[in-house]
VOPA-274905 format. One line per field, with one value per residue (C-alpha): x, y, z; chain; residue in one letter. Coordinates in steps of 0.001 Angstrom, whole numbers, plus 524288, in hexadecimal, padded with zeros to 5 digits. Last residue first. Layout:
<recs>
east	(X,...)
north	(Y,...)
up	(Z,...)
chain	(A,...)
res	(A,...)
</recs>
This chain:
<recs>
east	(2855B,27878,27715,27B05,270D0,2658A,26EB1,27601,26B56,2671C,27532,2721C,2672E,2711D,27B8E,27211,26AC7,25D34,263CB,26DEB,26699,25B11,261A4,2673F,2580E,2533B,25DE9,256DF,2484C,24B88,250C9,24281,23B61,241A3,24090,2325F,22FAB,2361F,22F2F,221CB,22486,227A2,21C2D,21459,21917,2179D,209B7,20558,20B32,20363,20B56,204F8,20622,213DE,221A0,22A41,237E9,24355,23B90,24503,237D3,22F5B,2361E,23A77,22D3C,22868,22E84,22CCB,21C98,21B6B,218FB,21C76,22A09,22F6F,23DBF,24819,255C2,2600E,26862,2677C,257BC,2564B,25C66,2552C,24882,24F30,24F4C,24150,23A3A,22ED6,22183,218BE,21FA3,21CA0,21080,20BC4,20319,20A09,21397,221C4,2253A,2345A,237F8,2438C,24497,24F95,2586D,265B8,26A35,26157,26C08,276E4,272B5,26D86,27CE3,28237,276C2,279AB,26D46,2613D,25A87,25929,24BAB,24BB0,24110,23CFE,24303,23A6A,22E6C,225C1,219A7,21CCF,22B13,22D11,220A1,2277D,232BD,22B1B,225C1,231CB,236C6,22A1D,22E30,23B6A,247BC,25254,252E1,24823,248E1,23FB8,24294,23B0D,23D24,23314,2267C,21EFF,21382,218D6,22439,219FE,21703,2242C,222BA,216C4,21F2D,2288F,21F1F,224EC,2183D,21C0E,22CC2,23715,23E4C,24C5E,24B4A,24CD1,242AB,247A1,24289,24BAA,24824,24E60,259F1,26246,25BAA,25E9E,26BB8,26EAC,2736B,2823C,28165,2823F,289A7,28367,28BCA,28359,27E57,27926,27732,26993,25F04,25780,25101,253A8,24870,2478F,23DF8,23918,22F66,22214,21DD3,2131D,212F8,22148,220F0,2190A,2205D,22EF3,22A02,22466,230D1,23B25,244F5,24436,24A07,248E9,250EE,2499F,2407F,237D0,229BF,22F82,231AC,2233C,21C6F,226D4,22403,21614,21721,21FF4,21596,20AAF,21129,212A8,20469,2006E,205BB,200AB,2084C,21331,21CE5,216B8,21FDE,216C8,21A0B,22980,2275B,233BE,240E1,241D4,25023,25052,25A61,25DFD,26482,26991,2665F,2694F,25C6B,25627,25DE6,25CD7,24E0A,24DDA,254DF,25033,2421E,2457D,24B29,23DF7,239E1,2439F,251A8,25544,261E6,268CA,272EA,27F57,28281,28A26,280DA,27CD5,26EBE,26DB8,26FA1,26652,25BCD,25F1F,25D4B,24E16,24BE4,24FE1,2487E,23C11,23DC9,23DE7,232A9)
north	(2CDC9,2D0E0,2C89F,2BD3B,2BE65,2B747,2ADC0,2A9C2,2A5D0,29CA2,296AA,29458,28B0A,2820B,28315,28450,2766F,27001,26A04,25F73,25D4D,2586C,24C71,24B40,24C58,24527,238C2,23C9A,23AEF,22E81,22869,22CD5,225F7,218D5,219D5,21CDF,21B51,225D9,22E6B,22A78,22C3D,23896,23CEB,234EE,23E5D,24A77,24822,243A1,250AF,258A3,260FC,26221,25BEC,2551D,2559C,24A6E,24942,24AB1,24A03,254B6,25A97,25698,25C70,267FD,26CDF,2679F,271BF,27D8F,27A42,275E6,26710,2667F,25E6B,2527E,251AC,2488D,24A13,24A50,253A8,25ED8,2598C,25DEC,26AD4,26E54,26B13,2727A,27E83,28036,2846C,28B78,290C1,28AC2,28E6B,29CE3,29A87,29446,28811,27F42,27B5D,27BB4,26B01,26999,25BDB,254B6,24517,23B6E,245C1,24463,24C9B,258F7,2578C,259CD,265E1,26B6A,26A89,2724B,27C05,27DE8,27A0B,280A8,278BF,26A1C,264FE,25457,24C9E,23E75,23EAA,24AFC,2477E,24811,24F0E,25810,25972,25A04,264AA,26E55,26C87,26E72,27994,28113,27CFE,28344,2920B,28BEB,28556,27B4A,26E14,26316,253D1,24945,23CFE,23168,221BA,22480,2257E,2307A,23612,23DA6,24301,24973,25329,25718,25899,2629F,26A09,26E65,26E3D,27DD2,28327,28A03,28A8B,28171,28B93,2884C,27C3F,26E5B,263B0,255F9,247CD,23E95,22F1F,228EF,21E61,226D8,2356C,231C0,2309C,23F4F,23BCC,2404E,24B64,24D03,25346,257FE,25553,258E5,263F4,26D3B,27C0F,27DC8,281AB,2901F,28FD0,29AF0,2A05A,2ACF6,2B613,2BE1B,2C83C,2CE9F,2CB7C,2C5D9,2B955,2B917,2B71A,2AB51,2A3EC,2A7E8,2A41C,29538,294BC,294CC,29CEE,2A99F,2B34B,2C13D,2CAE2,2D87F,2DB8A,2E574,2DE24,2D844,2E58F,2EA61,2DCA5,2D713,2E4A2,2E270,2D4FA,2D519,2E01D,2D6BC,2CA50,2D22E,2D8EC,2C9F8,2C38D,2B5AE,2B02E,2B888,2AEDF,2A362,2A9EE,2AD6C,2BBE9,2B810,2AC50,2A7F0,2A919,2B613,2B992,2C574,2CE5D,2DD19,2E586,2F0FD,30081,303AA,308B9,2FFFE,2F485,2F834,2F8D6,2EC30,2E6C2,2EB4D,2E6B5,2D889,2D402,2CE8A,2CAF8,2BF1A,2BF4A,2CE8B,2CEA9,2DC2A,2E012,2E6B7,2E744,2EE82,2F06F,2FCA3,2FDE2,2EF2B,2F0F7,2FB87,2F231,2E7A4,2F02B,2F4EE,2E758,2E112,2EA02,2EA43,2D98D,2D9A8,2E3F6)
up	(A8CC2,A88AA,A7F62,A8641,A912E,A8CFA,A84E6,A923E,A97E5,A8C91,A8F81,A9D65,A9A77,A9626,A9F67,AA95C,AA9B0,AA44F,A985C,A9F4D,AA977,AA26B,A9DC4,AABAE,AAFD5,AA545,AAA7D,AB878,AB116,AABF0,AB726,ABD6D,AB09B,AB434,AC311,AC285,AD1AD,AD4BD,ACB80,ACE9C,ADC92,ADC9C,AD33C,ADC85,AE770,ADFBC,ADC8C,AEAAF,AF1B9,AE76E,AE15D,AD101,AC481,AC719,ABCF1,ABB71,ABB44,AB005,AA214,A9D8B,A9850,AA0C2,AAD5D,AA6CE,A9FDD,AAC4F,AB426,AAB46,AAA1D,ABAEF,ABAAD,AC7B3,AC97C,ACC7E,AC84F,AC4D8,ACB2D,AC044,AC8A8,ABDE6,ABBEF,AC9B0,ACAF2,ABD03,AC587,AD096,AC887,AC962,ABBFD,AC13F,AB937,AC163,ACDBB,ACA04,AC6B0,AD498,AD228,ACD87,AD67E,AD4A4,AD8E7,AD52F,ADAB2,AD98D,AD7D3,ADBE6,AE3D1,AE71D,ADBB6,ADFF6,AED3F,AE4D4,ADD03,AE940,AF037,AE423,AE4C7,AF381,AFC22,B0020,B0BCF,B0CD0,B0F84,B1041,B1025,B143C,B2129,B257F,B1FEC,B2B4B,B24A6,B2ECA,B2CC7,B1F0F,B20D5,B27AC,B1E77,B12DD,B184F,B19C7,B0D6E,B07AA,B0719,AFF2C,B01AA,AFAB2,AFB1D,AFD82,AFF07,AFF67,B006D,AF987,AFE60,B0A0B,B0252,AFB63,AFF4F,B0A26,B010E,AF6D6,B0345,B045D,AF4AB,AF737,B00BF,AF8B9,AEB14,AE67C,AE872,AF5E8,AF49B,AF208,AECD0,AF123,AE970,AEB01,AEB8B,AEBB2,AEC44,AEF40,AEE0B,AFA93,AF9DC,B0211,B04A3,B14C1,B1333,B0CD6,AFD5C,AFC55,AF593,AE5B4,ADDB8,AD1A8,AC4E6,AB975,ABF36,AB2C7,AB86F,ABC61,AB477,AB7B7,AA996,AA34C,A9918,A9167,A930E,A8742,A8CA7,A882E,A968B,A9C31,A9462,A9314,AA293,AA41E,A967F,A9D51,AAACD,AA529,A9ADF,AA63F,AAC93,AA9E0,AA0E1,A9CCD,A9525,A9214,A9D66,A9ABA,A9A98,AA86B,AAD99,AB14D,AB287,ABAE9,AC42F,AC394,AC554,AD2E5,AD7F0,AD3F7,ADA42,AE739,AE6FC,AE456,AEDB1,AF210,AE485,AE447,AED06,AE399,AD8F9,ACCDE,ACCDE,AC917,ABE77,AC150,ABF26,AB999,AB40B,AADD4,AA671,AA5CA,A9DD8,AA3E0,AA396,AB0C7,AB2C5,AABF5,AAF9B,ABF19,ABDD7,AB6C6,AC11A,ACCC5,AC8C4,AC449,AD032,AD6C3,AC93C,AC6BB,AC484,ABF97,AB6F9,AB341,AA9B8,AA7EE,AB6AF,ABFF8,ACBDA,ACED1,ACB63,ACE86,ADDF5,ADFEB,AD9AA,AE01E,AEC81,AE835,AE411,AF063,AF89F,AF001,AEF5E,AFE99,B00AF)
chain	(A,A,A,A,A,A,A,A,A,A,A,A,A,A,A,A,A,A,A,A,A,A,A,A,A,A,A,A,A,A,A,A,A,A,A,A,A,A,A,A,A,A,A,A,A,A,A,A,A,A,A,A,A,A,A,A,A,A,A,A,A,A,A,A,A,A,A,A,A,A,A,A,A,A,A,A,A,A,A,A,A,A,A,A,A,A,A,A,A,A,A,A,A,A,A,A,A,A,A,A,A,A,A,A,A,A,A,A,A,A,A,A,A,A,A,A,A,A,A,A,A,A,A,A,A,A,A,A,A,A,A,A,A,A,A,A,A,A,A,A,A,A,A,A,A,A,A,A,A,A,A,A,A,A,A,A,A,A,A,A,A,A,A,A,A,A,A,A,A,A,A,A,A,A,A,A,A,A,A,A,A,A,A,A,A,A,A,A,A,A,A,A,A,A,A,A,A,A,A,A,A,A,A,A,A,A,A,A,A,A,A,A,A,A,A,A,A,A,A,A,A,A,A,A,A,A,A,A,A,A,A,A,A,A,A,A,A,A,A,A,A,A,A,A,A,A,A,A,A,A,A,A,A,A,A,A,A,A,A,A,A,A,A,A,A,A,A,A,A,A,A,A,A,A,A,A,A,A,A,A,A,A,A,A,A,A,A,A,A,A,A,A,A,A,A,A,A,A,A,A,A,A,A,A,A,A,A)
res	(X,X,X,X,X,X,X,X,X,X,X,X,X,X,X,X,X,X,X,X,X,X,X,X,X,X,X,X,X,X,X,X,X,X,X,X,X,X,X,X,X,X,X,X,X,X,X,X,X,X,X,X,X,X,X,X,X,X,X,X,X,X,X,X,X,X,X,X,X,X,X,X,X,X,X,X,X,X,X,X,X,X,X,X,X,X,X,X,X,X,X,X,X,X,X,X,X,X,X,X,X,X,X,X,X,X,X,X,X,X,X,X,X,X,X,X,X,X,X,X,X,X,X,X,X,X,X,X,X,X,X,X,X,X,X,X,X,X,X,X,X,X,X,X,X,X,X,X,X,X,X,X,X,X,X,X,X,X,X,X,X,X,X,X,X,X,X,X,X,X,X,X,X,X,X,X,X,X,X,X,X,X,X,X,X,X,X,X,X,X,X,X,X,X,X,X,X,X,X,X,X,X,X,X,X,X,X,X,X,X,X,X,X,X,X,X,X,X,X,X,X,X,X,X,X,X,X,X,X,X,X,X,X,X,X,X,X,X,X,X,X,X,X,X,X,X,X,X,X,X,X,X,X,X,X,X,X,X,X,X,X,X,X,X,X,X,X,X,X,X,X,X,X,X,X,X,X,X,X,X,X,X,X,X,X,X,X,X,X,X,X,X,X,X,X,X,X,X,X,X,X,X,X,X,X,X,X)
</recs>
């Protein structure tokens, strides 16, 4: 009933409002949209993120995920500018549909000059691990690297930022596995203040499981988050994330969540001092690529003749 209500008064809103052209993000906007273009007779553009009726929130319902298809199946076909944010959605959704999608990649904007904070007293002379993220979610490895942190000895901390359905859990279980001085969970921060905290870190963590589609075809920002700080990353080996991680040759990717893998993987590139300074100098190599000012400019070609 939510996304009928909010449809029904986006709708009402976009029949009136003084535009030239329309942009839907994602399918639970695309509906008011292309109704208001055709009636209004507008151009429209969009902007999926993800593979929409993959998302692990479909997954247990199917009369949900087949209503959301049915309508992606009906307008997708029409759609006339498209773009998404990495080759995995683009490949998934130009085999259903006889569309050209262009690709964005969500990249941050270049931070050569990230302030940091004053490193808390008990993170001194500790090995930080990070997850950030406000979608630290089922399948997104949350509670799988809490468990990593009972394998590994005292010299690692552990800290998480952002939110998500699992930060709940995590925090239940910081307690009982009586991990409470060896992890930290601080809640959503200011971009600014996120940028400085990522540059504490020794390693960050990305860990989309494989087993949900959606998360298989992810690009998270945070990996770009990390390589902006020079922070090298662990990572599944999910196809987008890999292509990053071995290609810039900043981190390391793992085969699967197991508490044990992700630990030695840890471990492994600790220990490796030689090959870990090479993967932060990747990471400023990296940097320098995998930011807005680049990507911006294929933006800007998607939209240029129309302006």
């Amino acid at each position: 009933m939510q996304y009928a209500e909010f449809n029904l008064k986006l709708l009402g809103r976009l029949l009136i409002a003084r535009t030239d052209y329309f942009l839907a993000n994602d399918l639970d906007s695309l509906l008011p949209n292309y109704v208001a273009s055709r009636l209004r007779l507008k151009k429209i553009f969009y902007d999926t993120h993800e593979y929409f009726t993959g998302v692990p929130e479909l997954k247990d319902s199917p009369v949900k995920k087949k209503i959301w298809k049915a309508l992606e199946d009906w307008i997708f076909p029409r759609l006339p500018i498209v773009y998404t944010v990495n080759d995995s959605v683009r490949q998934a959704y130009e085999k259903e549909y006889p569309v050209q999608i262009e690709v964005i990649r969500n990249v941050p904007v270049s931070s050569p000059n990230i302030i940091r904070p004053p490193i808390p007293p008990h993170w001194k002379g500790k090995k930080i691990l990070l997850m950030q993220g406000a979608g630290i979610n089922n399948g997104r490895g949350g509670i799988e690297l809490l468990a990593a942190m009972r394998l590994l000895d005292e010299q690692y901390h552990l800290v998480y930022i952002g939110s998500g359905t699992q930060w709940d859990l995590i925090a239940e279980k910081r307690v009982a596995w009586k991990l409470e001085d060896r992890v930290d969970m601080i809640g959503k921060v200011a971009p600014a203040q996120l940028k400085g905290y990522t540059a504490l870190a020794h390693i960050g963590f990305s860990l989309d499981s494989f087993d949900d589609i959606n998360y298989l075809f992810n690009l998270p920002n945070k990996i770009f988050d990390y390589i902006q700080a020079g922070v090298p990353v662990i990572a599944t080996a999910i196809p987008e994330v890999k292509k990053i991680i071995e290609g810039y040759n900043c981190g390391t990717c793992i085969p699967d969540l197991e508490p044990g893998t992700i630990a030695n993987a840890t471990r492994s590139m600790i220990d490796d001092q030689d090959s870990y300074h090479h993967y932060q100098q990747n990471c400023k190599n990296a940097a320098i690529v995998l930011c807005w000012e680049n990507e911006s400019k294929k933006l800007e070609n998607i939209y240029r003749p129309f302006l």
